[in-house]
LODO-64953 format. One line per 10 residues: for each residue x, y, z of C-alpha. Coordinates in steps of 0.5 Angstrom, whole numbers, always signed. Example, Ala and Ser with C-alpha at 12.3 -4.5 7.8 and 13.67 -1.06 7.14 Angstrom:
2
+25/-9/+16 ~ +27/-2/+14
//
This chain:
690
-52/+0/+21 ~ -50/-6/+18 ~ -53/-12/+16 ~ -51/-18/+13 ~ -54/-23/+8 ~ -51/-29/+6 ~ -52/-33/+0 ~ -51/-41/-2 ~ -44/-43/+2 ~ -40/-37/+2
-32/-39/+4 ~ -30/-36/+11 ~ -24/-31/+9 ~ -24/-28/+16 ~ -24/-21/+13 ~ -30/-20/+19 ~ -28/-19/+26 ~ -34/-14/+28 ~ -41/-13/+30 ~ -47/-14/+25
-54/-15/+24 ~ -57/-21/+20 ~ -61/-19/+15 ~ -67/-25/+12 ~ -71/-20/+8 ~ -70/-17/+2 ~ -64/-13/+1 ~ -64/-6/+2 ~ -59/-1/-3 ~ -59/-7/-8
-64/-11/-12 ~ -62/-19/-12 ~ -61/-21/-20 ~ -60/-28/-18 ~ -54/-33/-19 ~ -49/-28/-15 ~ -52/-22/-19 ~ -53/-15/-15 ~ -55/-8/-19 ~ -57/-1/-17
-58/+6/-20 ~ -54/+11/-21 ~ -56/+17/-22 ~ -53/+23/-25 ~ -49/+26/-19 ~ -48/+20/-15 ~ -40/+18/-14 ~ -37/+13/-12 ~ -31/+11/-8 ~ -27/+5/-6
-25/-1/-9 ~ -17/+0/-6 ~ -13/-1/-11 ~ -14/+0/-17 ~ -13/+3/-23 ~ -18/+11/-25 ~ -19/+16/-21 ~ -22/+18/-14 ~ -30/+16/-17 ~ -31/+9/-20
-35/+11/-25 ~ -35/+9/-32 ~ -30/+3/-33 ~ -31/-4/-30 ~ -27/-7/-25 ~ -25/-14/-24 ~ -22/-15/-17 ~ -18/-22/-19 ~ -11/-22/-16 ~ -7/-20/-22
+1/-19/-23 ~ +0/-13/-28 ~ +6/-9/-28 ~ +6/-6/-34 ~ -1/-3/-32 ~ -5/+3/-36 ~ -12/+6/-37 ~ -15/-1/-39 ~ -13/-6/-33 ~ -18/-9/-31
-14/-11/-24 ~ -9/-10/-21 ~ -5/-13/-15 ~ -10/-13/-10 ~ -17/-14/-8 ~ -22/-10/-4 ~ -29/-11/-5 ~ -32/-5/-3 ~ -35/+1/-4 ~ -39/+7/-2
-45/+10/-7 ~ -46/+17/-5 ~ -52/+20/-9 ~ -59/+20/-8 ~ -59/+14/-4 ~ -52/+14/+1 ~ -50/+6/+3 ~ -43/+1/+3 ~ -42/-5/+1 ~ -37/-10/+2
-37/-16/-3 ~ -34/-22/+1 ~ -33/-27/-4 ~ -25/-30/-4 ~ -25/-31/-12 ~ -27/-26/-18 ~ -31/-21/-17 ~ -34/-16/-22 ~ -36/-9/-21 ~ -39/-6/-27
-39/+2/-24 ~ -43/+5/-30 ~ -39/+2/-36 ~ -44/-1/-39 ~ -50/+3/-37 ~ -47/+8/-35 ~ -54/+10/-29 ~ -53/+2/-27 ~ -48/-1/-23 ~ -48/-8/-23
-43/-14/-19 ~ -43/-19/-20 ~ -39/-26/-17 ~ -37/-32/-21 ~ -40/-37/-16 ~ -48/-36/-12 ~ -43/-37/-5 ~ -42/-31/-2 ~ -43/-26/+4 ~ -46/-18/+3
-46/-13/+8 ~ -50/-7/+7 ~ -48/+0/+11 ~ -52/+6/+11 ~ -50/+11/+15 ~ -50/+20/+14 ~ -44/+21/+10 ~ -39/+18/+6 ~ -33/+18/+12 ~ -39/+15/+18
-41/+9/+13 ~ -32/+8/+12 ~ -32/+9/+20 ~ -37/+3/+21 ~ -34/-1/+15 ~ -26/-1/+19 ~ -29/-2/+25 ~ -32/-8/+22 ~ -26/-11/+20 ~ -21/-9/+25
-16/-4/+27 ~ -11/-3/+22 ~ -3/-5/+23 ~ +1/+0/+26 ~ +8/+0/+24 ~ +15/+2/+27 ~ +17/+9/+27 ~ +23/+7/+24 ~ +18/+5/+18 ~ +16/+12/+18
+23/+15/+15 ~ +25/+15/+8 ~ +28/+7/+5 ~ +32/+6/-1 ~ +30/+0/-6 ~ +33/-3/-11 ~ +33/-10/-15 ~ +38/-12/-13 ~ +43/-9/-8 ~ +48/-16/-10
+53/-16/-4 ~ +54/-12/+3 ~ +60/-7/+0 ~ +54/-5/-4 ~ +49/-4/+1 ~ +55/+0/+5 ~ +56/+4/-1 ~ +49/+5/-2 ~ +49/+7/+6 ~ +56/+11/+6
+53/+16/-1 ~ +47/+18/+3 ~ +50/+20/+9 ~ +55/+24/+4 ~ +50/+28/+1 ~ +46/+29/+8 ~ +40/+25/+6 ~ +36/+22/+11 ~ +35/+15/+10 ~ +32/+9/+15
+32/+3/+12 ~ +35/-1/+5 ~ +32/-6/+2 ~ +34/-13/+0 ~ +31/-15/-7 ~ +32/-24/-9 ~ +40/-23/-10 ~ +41/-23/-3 ~ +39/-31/-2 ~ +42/-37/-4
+39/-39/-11 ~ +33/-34/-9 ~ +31/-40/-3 ~ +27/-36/+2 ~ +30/-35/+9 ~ +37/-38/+6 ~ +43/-31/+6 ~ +48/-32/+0 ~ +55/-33/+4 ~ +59/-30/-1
+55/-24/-3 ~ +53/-23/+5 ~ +58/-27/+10 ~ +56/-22/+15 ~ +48/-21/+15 ~ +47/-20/+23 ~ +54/-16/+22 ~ +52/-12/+16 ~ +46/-11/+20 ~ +48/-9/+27
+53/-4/+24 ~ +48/-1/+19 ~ +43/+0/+26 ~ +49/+4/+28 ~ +48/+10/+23 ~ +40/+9/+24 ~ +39/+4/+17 ~ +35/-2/+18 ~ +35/-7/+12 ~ +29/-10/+10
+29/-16/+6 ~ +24/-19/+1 ~ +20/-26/+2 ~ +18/-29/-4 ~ +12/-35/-5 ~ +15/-40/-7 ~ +19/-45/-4 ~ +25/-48/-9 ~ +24/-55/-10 ~ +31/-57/-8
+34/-63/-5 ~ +38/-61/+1 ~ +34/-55/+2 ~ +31/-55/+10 ~ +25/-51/+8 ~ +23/-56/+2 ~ +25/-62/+5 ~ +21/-61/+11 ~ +15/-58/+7 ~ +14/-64/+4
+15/-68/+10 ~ +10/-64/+15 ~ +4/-63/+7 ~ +5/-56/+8 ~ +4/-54/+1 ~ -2/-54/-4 ~ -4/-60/-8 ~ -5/-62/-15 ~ -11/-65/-17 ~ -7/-73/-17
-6/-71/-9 ~ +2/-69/-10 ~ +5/-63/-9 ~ +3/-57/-14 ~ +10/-56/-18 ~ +10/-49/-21 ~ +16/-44/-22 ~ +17/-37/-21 ~ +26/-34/-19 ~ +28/-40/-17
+25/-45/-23 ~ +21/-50/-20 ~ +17/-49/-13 ~ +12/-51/-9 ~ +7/-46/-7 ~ +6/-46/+2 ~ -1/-47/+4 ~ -2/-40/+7 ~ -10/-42/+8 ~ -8/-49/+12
-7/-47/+19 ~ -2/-51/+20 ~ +2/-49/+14 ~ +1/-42/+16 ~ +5/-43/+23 ~ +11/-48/+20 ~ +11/-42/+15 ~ +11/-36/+19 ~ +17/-39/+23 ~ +22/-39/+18
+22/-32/+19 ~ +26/-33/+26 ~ +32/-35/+22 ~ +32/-27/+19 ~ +29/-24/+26 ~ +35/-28/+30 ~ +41/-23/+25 ~ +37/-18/+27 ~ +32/-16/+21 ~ +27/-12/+24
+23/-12/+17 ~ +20/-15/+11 ~ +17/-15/+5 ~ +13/-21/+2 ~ +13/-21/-6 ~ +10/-25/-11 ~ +5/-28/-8 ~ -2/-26/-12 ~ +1/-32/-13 ~ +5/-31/-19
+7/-36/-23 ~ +12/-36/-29 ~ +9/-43/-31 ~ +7/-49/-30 ~ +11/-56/-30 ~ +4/-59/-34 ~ +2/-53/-37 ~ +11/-52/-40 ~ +10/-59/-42 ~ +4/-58/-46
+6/-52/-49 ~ +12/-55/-52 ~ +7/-60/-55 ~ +4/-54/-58 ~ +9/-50/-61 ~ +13/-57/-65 ~ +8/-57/-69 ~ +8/-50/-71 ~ +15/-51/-75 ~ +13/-53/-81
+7/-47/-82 ~ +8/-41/-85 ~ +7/-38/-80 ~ +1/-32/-83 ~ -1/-28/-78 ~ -6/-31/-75 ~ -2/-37/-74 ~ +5/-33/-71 ~ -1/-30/-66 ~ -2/-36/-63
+5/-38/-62 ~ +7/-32/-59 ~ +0/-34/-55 ~ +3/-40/-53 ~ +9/-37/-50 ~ +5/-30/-47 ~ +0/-35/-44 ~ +4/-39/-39 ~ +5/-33/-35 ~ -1/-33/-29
-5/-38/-33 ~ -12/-38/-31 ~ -12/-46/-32 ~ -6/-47/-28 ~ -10/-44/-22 ~ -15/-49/-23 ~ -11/-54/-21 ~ -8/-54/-14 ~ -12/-54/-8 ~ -12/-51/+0
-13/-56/+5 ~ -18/-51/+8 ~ -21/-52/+16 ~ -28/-53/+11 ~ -25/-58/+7 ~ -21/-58/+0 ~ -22/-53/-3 ~ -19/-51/-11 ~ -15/-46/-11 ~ -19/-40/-16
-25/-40/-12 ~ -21/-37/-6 ~ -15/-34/-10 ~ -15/-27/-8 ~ -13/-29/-1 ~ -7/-32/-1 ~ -3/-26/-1 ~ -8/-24/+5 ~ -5/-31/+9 ~ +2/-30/+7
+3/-24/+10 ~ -2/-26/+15 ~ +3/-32/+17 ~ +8/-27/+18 ~ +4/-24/+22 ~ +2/-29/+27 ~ +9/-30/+28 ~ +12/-24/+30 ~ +6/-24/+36 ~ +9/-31/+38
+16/-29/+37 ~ +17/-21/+38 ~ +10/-20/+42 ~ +12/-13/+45 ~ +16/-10/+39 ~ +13/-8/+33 ~ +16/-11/+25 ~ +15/-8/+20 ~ +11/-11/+14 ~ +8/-11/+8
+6/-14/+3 ~ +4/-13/-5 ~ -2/-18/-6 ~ -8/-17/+0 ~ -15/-18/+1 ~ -20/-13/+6 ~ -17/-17/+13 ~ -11/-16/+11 ~ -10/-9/+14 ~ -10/-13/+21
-3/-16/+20 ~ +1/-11/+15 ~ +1/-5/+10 ~ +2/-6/+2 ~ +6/-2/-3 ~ +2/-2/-10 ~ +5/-7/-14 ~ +10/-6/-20 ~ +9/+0/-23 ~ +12/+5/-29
+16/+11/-29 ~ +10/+15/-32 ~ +8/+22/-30 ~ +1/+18/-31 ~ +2/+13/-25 ~ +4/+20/-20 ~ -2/+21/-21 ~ -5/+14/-20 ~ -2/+14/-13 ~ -5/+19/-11
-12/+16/-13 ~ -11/+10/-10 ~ -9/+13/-3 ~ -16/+15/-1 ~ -20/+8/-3 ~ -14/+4/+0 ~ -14/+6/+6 ~ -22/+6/+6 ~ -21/-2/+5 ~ -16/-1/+12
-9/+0/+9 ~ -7/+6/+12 ~ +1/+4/+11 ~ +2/+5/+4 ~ +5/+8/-2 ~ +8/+7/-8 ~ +14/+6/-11 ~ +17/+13/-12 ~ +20/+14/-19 ~ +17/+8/-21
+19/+2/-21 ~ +20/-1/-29 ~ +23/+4/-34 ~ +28/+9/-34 ~ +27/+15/-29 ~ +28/+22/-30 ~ +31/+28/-25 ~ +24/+31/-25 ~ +20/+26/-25 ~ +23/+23/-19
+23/+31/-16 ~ +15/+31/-17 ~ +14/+24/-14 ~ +18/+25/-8 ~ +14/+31/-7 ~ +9/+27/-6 ~ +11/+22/-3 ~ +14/+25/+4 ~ +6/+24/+5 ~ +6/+18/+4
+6/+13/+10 ~ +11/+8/+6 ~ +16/+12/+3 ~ +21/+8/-1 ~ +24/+9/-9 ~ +25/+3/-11 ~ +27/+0/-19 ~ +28/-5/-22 ~ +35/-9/-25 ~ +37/-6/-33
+34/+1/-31 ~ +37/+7/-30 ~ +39/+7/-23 ~ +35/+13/-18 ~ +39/+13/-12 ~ +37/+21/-10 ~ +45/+21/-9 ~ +46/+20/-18 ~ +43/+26/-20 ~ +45/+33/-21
+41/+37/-16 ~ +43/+33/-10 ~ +40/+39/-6 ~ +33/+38/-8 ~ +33/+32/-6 ~ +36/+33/+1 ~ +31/+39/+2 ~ +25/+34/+0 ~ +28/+28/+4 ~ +29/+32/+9
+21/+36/+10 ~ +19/+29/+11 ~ +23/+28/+17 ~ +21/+36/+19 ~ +13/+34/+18 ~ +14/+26/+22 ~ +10/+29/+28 ~ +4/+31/+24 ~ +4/+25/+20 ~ +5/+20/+25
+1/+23/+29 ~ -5/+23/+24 ~ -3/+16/+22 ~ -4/+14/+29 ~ -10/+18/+30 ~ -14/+14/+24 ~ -12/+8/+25 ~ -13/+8/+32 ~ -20/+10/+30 ~ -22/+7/+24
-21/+13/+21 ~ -19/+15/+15 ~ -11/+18/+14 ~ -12/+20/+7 ~ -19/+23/+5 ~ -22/+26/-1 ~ -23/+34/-1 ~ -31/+32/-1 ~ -30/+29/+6 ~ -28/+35/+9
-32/+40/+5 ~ -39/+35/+4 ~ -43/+41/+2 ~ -38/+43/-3 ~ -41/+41/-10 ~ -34/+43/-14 ~ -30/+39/-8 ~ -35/+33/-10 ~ -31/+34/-17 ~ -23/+35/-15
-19/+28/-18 ~ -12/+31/-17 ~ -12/+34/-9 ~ -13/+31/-2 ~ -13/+32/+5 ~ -8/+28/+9 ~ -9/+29/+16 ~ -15/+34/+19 ~ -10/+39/+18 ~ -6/+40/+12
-10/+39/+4 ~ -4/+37/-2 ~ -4/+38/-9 ~ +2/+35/-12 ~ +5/+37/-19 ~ +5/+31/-23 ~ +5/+33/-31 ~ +12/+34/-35 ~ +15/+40/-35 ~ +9/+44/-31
+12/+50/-26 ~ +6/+50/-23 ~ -2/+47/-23 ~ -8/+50/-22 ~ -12/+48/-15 ~ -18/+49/-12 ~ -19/+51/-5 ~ -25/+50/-2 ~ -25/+56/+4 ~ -19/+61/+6
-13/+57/+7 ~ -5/+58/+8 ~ -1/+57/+2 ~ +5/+54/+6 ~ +12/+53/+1 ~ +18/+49/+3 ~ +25/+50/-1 ~ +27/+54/-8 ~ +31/+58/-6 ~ +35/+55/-1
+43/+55/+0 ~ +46/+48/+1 ~ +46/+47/+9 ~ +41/+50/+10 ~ +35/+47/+13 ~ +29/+45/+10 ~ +25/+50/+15 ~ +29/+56/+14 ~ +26/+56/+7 ~ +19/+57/+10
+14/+61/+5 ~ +7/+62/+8 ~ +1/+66/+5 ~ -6/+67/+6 ~ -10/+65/-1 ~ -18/+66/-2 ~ -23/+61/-4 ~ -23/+59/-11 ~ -18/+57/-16 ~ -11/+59/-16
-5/+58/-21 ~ +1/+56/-16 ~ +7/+57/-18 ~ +11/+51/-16 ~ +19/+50/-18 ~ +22/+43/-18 ~ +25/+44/-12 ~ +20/+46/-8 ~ +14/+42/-5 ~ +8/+46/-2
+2/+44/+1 ~ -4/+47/+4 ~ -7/+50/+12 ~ -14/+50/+14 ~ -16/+55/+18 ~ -17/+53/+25 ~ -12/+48/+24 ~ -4/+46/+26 ~ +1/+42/+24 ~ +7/+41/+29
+14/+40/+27 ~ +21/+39/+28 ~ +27/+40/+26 ~ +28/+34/+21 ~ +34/+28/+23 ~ +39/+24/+19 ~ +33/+18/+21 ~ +28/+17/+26 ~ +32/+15/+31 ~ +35/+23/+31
+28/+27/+30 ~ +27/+31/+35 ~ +19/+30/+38 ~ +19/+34/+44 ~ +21/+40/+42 ~ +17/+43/+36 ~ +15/+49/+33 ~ +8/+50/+30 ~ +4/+51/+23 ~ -2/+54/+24
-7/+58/+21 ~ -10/+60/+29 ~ -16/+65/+26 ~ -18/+66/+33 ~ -16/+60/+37 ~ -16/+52/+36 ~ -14/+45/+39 ~ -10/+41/+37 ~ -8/+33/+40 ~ -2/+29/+39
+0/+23/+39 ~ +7/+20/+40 ~ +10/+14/+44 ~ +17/+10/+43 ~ +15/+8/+36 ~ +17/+0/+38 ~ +12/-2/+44 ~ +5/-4/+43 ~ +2/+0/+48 ~ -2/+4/+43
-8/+6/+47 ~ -4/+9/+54 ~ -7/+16/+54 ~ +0/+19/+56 ~ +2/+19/+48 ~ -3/+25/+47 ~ -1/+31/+47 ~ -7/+36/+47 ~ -5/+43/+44 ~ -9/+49/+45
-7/+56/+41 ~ -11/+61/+43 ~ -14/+68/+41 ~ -8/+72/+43 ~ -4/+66/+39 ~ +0/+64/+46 ~ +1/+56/+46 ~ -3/+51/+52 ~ +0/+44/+53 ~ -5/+38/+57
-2/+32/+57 ~ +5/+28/+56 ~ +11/+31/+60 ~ +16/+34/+58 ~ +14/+38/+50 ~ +16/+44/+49 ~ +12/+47/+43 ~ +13/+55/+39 ~ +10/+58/+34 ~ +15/+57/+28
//
C-alpha cells in the first residue's frame, strides 16, 4: 500500500503519475520531528537500500547523504552528493517500508551516521510530500514505487551496443578515424559521441562549419557502417548577439531571472550564459524544439551535460570576488589569509549564493531557484523529451542526462556524472546500479575506464567487463588524459573478445531491460533480492544479479587474477575468453562448470569475463556483430543450467518502434527434462542449445 502525507506547501515536482492513498493521521514507519524532521530505529540487522546515485555501497547505512545536485567529479568516500538526486529508500529490517521524500531542494539522509541505530531525514524548508510504502519484501515494495512514478524510458537498440566518447573528437576526419580504427581492429561499436568542440563557440544547436562542414553527411555515411553520432547539449545558452538561440530567448522571457527581474547571467564553456527556464512550460517547449535543428542532420541521440546547473561563476559573484581579492595584495598572506584567498577563487564554482538569486517562472508562482534546484536537470531533459513525442512520435531517440530527479526516468536515462579512472570507482559503479534502477533509471552506466585521470590497460580491461552488462556502455574521457580508445592499446584481442560478448549477450540483456521496464521492475538486483532467506546474500556489496537468469561478480582491485565470490545455491560457472586465437569467436571461448554452494576462489584473467547460471534458468544468445544492426535475434543458441526443465520469455521488437506492449515481441522458451527446445509465440526463431 501506498499512502501520502503532505506537509505545509509542497511544490509539485511531477515526480508523481500513480495511484495512492491519502493519509491525515499519524504516520506509520516514521515518527514526525516537526520542522520537516522524520526518524526511525534501526536495528541492527536492518539494511537499507536506495537513494540512486550515490556514493558507498548497496546498504546506506553509516554515512549522511544530502540529495542536492552537485558537479563533483572528483568525487571520494566522503561526498556527500553527487550529480543526481533520488529520495528514496527501502528499510528492510524489523519493520520493512519506502519512503520517498518529494521535496525539489536539499534533502538530507542521516542513515545510522550519527546515531548509527537511527535514521533521520530531514528537508530544508517544512514544505514538502512523503510517501510510505509497505509491502512483503524489498523487490514489492520497489515494484509499487515504479508503478508510482511511471514506466522507465526505453531506448533504441542501437543504444544498447558499444559507444566511444571522448572530450572532444574536434573535426570530422577525426571522428572517421575514430570509425575507420574500430572497424580495423574488428571491435563493434554503434555510436561516437560529440563533446562541446563540435558547436560553434560551444553554443547549442549551433555545428563548427570548419571543423564539421558535413554533420548530416558525416552522419549519413557513418549509418552506413552502423555508428550513430551522438551529440552533448549543454544548459547554458551563450549571450551573444546574433545568436538566434539567445536573441529569441530573451525576446519570448524564456529564461531564469535575477532578483532585479532581468536575465540571470552566469557562465559555464561559452562564458557568460543564460540559463533556459526548463520549470516554465513555455520555455520548456521553445527550448526543446531546437532539438530539431539536430533531428533534421540526422542525429538520432543526445546527451544533456551540465545541467545540475553548473556554473563556473557569476557576473555578481566574479565582480565581488575581484573586490576581495584587491584587497589581499598588500597582506603577508599567513596561512589563514592564503586560505581565504584561494577560497575566494574555489568558491565561484556552483556557489550556493548564486543559486539563490535566480528564480523559475513556475505554473504556481515565482519561484527562487535553491528550493527547486535538483529539478532542473529532470526538465532539461524532460524538454527533450517532450519534443521528440511531438517531432519523432513513433520513433525512439536516445537520451540521457547527467543531472535528474525521480520523474526523470520517464523521458531518459543517465550516465553517473564525472568520475575517475580509480579501481574504487569500478566498484562504486557497481553499487550504484541496483539503487538507480530502484528510483527508475534502468538505462545507465558509467563512464567505463573513468573519466578523468589517466587510465591503465588493465583498469579498463576490468571496467569493460563489467560494463558489457550495463545497459549504457560507453568509454569515455576527458581533454589532457590519456587517451583510451580500445584500438590504442596492446591487447586489442581482449578488447575485441570483451566487446564482442556484449553483442553475443544483446538478446538476454535486452530482453531483460525490456522485461524490468515493461514491468516496473528491477534489471539490476542485489543477491538478497534473489535469495531473501540467504542471511550472507543480505551481506554481499560486490556481486549482483542482472536479469532473473545470470549473477555477475566483477573483478576490480589491481593486479587481481581472480576474487572470492559467493553462491547462494549451485550455480554454472560460465567463462568467455582467455585462451583464444585472434578471429575467432567470442563463443568458441566458451567454459562452463558447475560449482557448489559456498565460497569460491575463481580464477579470472584480464582477458576473460565470466559470470554466473542460476539452475532453472536460461539466457539466449547470439552470435555477436560488428554493431546492433548485424546481431542476429532470431537465430539463437542457448545457456542454460536446465535441472530437469525450465521457461524462459523473450522479448524482441524492431528496436525503433514504440509498440512496447504488442504480445507478438514475446518468445516463450521451455526446455524440458529431455533438454529438448519448445517455442510458443513470435514466428520465425529458431532456438539450439550452444
Amino acid at each position: 500500500m501506498i499512502r501520502k502525507k503532505s506537509y505545509g506547501h509542497p511544490f509539485d515536482t511531477e515526480a508523481v503519475v500513480g495511484s495512492y492513498t491519502p493519509l491525515d493521521g499519524p504516520l506509520p514507519f516514521l515518527t514526525e520531528e516537526g520542522g520537516g524532521r522524520f526518524s526511525c530505529p534501526l536495528d541492527e540487522d536492518a539494511v537499507v537500500y536506495g537513494l540512486g546515485e550515490n556514493v558507498r555501497g548497496i546498504n546506506k547505512r553509516g554515512w549522511i547523504y544530502e540529495n542536492a545536485c552537485s558537479d563533483n567529479p572528483n568525487h571520494r568516500e566522503d561526498a556527500r552528493s553527487l550529480y543526481g538526486a533520488h529520495n528514496f529508500l527501502v528499510v528492510d529490517g524489523a519493520q520493512r517500508f519506502g519512503v520517498f521524500v518529494d521535496y525539489p531542494g536539499k534533502v538530507t539522509f542521516d542513515v545510522g551516521y550519527t546515531d548509527s541505530s537511527v535514521l533521520t531525514i530531514q528537508t530544508e524548508e517544512p514544505d514538502l510530500t512523503l510517501y510510505l510504502i509497505d509491502g512483503d519484501s524489498p523487490e514489492d515494495i520497489i515494484r509499487q514505487f515504479r508503478s508510482l512514478v511511471g514506466r522507465s524510458y526505453i531506448p533504441p537498440k542501437w543504444a544498447f551496443g558499444y559507444g566511444q566518447s571522448r572530450w572532444s573528437y574536434m573535426t570530422a576526419d577525426e571522428v572517421r578515424e575514430v570509425a575507420a580504427r574500430y572497424r580495423e581492429a574488428g571491435i563493434p561499436l554503434d555510436a561516437i559521441y560529440l563533446d562541446i568542440d563540435y558547436m560553434e563557440g560551444y553554443k547549442d544547436f549551433t555545428v563548427n562549419q570548419d571543423a564539421f562542414p558535413d554533420l548530416s553527411g558525416l552522419s549519413a555515411e557513418l549509418k552506413e557502417q552502423g555508428i550513430r553520432l551522438v551529440p552533448i547539449i549543454d544548459a547554458g545558452v551563450k549571450i551573444e548577439p546574433g545568436y538566434p538561440v539567445y536573441e529569441e530567448g530573451v525576446r519570448q522571457g524564456c529564461f531564469c531571472k535575477d532578483e532585479d527581474g532581468a536575465d540571470f547571467v552566469a557562465a559555464v564553456w561559452p562564458g557568460r550564459v543564460h540559463f533556459p527556464d526548463v520549470l516554465n512550460e513555455d520555455a520548456r517547449r521553445w527550448f526543446g524544439g531546437y532539438y530539431k535543428v539536430l533531428l533534421e542532420q540526422g542525429i538520432e541521440g543526445f546527451w544533456n551535460d551540465m545541467n545540475e546547473p553548473a556554473i563556473f561563476y557569476s557576473e555578481k559573484g566574479l565582480e565581488n570576488a575581484f573586490a576581495q581579492i584587491d584587497t589581499y595584495r598588500t597582506e603577508n598572506l599567513d596561512i589563514h589569509t592564503y586560505g581565504a584567498l584561494q577560497g575566494l577563487v574555489a568558491g565561484l564554482k556552483n556557489s550556493p549564493e548564486d543559486y539563490r538569486s535566480f528564480y523559475h517562472r513556475h505554473k504556481d508562482g515565482l519561484v527562487r531557484h535553491d528550493r527547486v534546484h535538483n529539478l532542473y536537470g529532470y526538465n532539461m531533459t524532460r524538454a527533450a523529451g517532450e519534443a521528440m513525442e511531438a517531432l519523432e512520435p513513433e520513433k525512439r531517440i536516445l537520451l540521457f542526462s547527467r543531472s535528474s530527479y525521480i520523474g526523470m526516468h520517464r523521458y531518459g536515462g543517465i550516465w553517473t556524472g564525472d568520475n575517475l579512472s580509480w579501481w574504487s570507482h569500478i566498484l562504486l559503479n557497481l553499487q550504484m546500479m541496483p539503487s538507480l534502477n530502484m528510483c527508475g533509471f534502468l538505462y545507465t552506466g558509467a563512464d567505463l575506464g573513468g573519466f578523468g585521470g589517466d587510465t591503465t590497460e588493465d583498469l579498463l580491461l576490468r571496467w569493460m567487463a563489467l560494463g558489457i552488462f550495463t545497459p549504457l556502455m560507453r568509454n569515455h574521457s576527458a581533454t589532457g588524459t590519456r587517451r583510451q580508445e580500445l584500438y590504442r592499446f596492446p591487447h586489442v584481442e581482449a578488447f575485441r573478445q570483451i566487446v564482442s560478448l556484449r553483442y553475443v549477450l544483446l538478446p538476454y540483456l535486452y530482453s531483460e531491460y525490456m522485461k524490468a521496464a515493461l514491468g516496473d521492475g528491477m534489471y539490476f538486483r542485489p543477491l538478497a533480492f534473489a535469495y531473501p532467506e540467504d542471511a550472507f546474500a543480505r551481506r554481499v556489496e560486490d556481486q549482483l544479479m542482472v536479469g532473473e537468469s545470470v549473477m555477475i561478480a566483477p573483478v576490480y582491485q589491481q593486479n587481481a587474477r581472480g576474487r572470492y565470490v559467493y553462491l547462494p545455491e549451485r550455480m554454472k560457472l560460465v567463462r568467455f575468453g582467455g585462451s583464444h586465437q585472434a578471429g575467432q569467436n567470442v563463443l568458441e571461448t566458451v567454459q562452463e562448470e558447475l560449482l557448489e554452494p559456498g565460497h569460491h576462489y575463481i580464477d579470472v584473467a584480464l582477458d576473460e569475463v565470466v559470470f554466473f547460471l542460476r539452475p532453472g534458468h536460461l539466457v539466449p544468445v547470439s552470435r555477436g556483430g560488428r554493431c546492433v544492426a548485424d546481431v542476429d535475434f532470431t537465430h539463437l543458441k542457448l545457456l542454460g543450467y536446465p535441472e530437469g526443465g525450465c521457461p524462459y520469455e523473450l522479448y524482441d521488437d524492431d528496436g525503433f518502434r514504440k509498440d512496447y506492449d504488442d504480445p507478438a515481441h514475446i518468445t516463450r522458451i521451455r526446455v524440458d527434462g529431455s533438454g529438448a527446445i519448445h517455442t510458443e509465440g513470435t514466428a520465425g526463431k529458431e532456438i539450439q542449445w550452444l
